[in-house]
DSSP file (Angstrom, degrees, kcal/mol; ACC not computed):
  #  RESIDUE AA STRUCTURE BP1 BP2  ACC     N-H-->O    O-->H-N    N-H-->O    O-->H-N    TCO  KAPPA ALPHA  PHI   PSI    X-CA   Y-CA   Z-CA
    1    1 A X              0   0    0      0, 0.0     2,-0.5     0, 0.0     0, 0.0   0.000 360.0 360.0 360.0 134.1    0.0    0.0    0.0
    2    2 A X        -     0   0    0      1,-0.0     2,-0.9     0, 0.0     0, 0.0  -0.767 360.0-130.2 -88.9 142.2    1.6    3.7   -1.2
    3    3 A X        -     0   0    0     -2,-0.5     3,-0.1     4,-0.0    -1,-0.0  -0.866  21.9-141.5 -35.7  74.2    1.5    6.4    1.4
    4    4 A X    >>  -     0   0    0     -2,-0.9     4,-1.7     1,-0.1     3,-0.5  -0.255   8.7-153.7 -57.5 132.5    0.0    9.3   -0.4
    5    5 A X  H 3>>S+     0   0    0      1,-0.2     4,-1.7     2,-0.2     5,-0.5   0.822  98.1  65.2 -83.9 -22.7    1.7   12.7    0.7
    6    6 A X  H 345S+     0   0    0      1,-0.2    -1,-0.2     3,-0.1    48,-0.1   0.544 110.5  35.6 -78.5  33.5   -1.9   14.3   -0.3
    7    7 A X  H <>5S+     0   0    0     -3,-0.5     4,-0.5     3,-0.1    -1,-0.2   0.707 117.8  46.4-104.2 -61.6   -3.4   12.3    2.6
    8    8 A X  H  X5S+     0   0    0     -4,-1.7     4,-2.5     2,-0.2     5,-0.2   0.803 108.5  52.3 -77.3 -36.2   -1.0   12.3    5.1
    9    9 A X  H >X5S+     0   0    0     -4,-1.7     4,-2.6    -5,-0.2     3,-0.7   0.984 114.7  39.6 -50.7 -65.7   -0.2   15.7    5.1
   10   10 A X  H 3><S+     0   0    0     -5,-0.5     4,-1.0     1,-0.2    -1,-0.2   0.562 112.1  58.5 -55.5  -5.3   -3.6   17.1    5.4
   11   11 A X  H 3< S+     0   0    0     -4,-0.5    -1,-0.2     2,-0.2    -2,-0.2   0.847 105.9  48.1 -78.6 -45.3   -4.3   14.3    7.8
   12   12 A X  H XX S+     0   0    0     -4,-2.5     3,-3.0    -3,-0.7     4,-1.5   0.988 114.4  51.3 -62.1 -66.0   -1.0   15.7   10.4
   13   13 A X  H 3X>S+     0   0    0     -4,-2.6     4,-1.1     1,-0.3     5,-0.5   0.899 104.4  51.2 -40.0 -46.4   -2.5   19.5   10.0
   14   14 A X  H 3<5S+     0   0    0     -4,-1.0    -1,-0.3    -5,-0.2    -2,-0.2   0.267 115.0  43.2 -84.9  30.3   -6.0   18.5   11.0
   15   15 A X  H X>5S+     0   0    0     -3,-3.0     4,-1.9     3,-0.1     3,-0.6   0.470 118.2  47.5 -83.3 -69.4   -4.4   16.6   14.5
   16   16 A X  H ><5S+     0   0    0     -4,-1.5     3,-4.0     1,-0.3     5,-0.2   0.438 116.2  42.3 -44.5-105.6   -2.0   19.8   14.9
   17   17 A X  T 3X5S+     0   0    0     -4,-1.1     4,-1.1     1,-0.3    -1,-0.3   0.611 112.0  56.3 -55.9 -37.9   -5.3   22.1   14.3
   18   18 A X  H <><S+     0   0    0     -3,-0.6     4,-1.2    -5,-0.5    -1,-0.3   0.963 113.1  44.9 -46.1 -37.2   -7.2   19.6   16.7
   19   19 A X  H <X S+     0   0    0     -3,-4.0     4,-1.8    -4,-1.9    -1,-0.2   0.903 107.9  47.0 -61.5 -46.0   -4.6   20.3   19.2
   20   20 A X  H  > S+     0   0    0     -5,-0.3     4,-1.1    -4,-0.2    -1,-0.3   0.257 106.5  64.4 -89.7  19.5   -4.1   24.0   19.1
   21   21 A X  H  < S+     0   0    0     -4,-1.1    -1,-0.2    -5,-0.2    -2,-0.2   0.796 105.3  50.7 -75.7 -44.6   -8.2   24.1   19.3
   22   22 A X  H  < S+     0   0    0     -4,-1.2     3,-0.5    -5,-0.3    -2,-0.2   0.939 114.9  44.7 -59.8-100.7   -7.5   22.4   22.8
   23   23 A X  H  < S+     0   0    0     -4,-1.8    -1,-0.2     1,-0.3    -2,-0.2   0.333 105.0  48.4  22.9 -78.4   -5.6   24.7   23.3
   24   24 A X  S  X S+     0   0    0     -4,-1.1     4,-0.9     2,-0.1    -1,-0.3  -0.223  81.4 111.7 -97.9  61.2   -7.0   27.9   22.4
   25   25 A X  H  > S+     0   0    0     -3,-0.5     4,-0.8     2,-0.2     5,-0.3   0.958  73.8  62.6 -59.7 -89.0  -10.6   26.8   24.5
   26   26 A X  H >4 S+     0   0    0      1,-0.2     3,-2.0     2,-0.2     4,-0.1   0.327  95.0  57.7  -1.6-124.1   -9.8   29.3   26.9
   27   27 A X  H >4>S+     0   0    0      1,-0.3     3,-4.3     2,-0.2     5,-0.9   0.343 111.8  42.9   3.1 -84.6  -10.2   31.8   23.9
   28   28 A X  H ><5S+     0   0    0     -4,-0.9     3,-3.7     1,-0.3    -1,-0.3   0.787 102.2  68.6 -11.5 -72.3  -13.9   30.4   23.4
   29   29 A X  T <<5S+     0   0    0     -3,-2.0    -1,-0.3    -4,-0.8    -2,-0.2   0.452 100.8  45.9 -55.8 -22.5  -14.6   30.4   26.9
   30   30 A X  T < 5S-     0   0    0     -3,-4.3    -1,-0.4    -5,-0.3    -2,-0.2   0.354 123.3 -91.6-128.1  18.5  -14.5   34.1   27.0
   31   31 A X  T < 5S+     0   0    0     -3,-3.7     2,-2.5    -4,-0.5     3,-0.3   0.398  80.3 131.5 113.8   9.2  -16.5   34.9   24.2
   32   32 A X     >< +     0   0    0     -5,-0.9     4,-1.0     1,-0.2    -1,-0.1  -0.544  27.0 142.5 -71.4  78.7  -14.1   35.2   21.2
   33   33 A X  H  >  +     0   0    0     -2,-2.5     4,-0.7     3,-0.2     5,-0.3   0.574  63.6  51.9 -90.7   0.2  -16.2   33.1   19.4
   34   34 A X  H  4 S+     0   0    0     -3,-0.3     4,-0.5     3,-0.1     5,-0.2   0.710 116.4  44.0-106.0 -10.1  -15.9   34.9   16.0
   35   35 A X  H  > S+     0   0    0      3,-0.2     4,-3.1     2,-0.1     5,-0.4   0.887 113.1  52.0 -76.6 -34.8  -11.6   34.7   16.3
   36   36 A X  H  X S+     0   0    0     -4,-1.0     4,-1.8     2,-0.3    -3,-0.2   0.971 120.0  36.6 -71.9 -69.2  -11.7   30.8   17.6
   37   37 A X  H  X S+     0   0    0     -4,-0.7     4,-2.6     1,-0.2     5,-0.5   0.918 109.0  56.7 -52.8 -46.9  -13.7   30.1   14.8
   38   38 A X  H  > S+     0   0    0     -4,-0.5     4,-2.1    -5,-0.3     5,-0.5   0.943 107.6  55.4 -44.9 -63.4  -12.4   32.1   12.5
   39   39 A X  H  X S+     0   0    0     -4,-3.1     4,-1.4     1,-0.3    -1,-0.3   0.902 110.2  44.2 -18.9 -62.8   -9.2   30.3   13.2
   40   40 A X  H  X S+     0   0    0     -4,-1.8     4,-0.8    -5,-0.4    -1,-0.3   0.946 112.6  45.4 -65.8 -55.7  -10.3   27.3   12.7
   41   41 A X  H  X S+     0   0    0     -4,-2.6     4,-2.4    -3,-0.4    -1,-0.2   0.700 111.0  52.3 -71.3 -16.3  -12.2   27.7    9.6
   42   42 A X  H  X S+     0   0    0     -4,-2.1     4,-1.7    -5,-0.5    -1,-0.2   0.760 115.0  43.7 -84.3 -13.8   -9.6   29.8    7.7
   43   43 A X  H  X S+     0   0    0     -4,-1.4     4,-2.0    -5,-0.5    -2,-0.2   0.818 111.3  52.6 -96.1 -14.9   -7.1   27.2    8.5
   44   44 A X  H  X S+     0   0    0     -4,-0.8     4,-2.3     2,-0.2    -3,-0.1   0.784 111.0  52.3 -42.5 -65.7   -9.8   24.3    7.6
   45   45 A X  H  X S+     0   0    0     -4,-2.4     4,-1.9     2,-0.2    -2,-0.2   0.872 107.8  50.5 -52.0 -41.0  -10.0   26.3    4.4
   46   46 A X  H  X S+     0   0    0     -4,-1.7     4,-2.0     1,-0.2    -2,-0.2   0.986 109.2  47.5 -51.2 -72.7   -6.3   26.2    4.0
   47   47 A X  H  X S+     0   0    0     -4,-2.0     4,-1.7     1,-0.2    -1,-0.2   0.764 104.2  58.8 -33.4 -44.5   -6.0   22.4    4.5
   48   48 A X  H >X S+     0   0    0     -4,-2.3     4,-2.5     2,-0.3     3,-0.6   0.970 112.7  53.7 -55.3 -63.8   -9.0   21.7    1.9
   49   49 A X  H >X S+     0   0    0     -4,-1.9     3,-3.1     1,-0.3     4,-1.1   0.904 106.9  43.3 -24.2 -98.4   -6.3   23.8   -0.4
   50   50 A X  H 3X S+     0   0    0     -4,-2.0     4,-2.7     1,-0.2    -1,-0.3   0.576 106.6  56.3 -30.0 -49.5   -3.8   22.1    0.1
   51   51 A X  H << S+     0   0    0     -4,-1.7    -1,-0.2    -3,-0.6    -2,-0.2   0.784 108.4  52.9 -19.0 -59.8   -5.3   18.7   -0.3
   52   52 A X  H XX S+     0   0    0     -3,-3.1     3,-2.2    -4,-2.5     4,-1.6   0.997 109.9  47.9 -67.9 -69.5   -6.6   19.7   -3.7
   53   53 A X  H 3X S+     0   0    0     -4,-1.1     4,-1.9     1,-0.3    -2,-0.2   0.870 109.9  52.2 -31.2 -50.6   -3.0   20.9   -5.0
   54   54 A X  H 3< S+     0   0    0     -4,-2.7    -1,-0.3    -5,-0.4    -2,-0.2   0.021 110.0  47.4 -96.6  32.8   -1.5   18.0   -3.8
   55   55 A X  H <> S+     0   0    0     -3,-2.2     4,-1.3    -5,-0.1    -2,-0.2   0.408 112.5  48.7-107.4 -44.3   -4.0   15.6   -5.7
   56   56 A X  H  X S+     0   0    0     -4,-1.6     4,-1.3     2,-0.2     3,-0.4   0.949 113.7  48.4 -84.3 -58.2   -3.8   17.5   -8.9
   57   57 A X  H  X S+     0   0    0     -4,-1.9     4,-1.0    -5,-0.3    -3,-0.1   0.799 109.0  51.5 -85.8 -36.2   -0.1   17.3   -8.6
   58   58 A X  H >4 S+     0   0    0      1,-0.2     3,-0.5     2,-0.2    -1,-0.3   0.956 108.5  50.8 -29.4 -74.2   -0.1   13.8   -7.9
   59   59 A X  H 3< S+     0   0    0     -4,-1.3    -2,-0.2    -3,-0.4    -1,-0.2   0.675 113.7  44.8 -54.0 -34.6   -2.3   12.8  -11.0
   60   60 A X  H 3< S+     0   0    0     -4,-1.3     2,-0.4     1,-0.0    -1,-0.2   0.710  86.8 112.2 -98.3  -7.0   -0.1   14.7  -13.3
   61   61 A X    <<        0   0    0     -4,-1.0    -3,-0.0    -3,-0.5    -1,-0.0  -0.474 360.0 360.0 -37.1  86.6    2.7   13.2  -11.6
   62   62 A X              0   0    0     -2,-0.4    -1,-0.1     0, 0.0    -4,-0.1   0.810 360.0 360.0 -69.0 360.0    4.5   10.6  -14.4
């Protein structure tokens, strides 16, 4: 079985975001709920990115 980098990569980023989520709770907790999400979803957005980039580049890969 191959190891795909466009898998794994986006796979490591969404732990690491899982983490610093933990993390930034505390944030939440005192009512920056439109930066703690925002965080999260621009960096969400990012991953998606990447993902896609490193799929297409794969596939055109000889």
């Amino acid at each position: 079985m191959k190891i795909r980098r466009s898998t794994t990569i986006p796979l490591i980023l969404l732990v690491y975001l899982g983490v610093m989520s933990y993390i930034g709770y505390p944030e939440f907790q005192q009512g920056h709920y439109l930066f703690y999400f925002g965080v999260i979803g621009l960096t969400l957005a990012i991953i998606l990115l990447l993902r896609i980039f490193l799929k297409k580049r794969e596939r055109y890969k000889p």
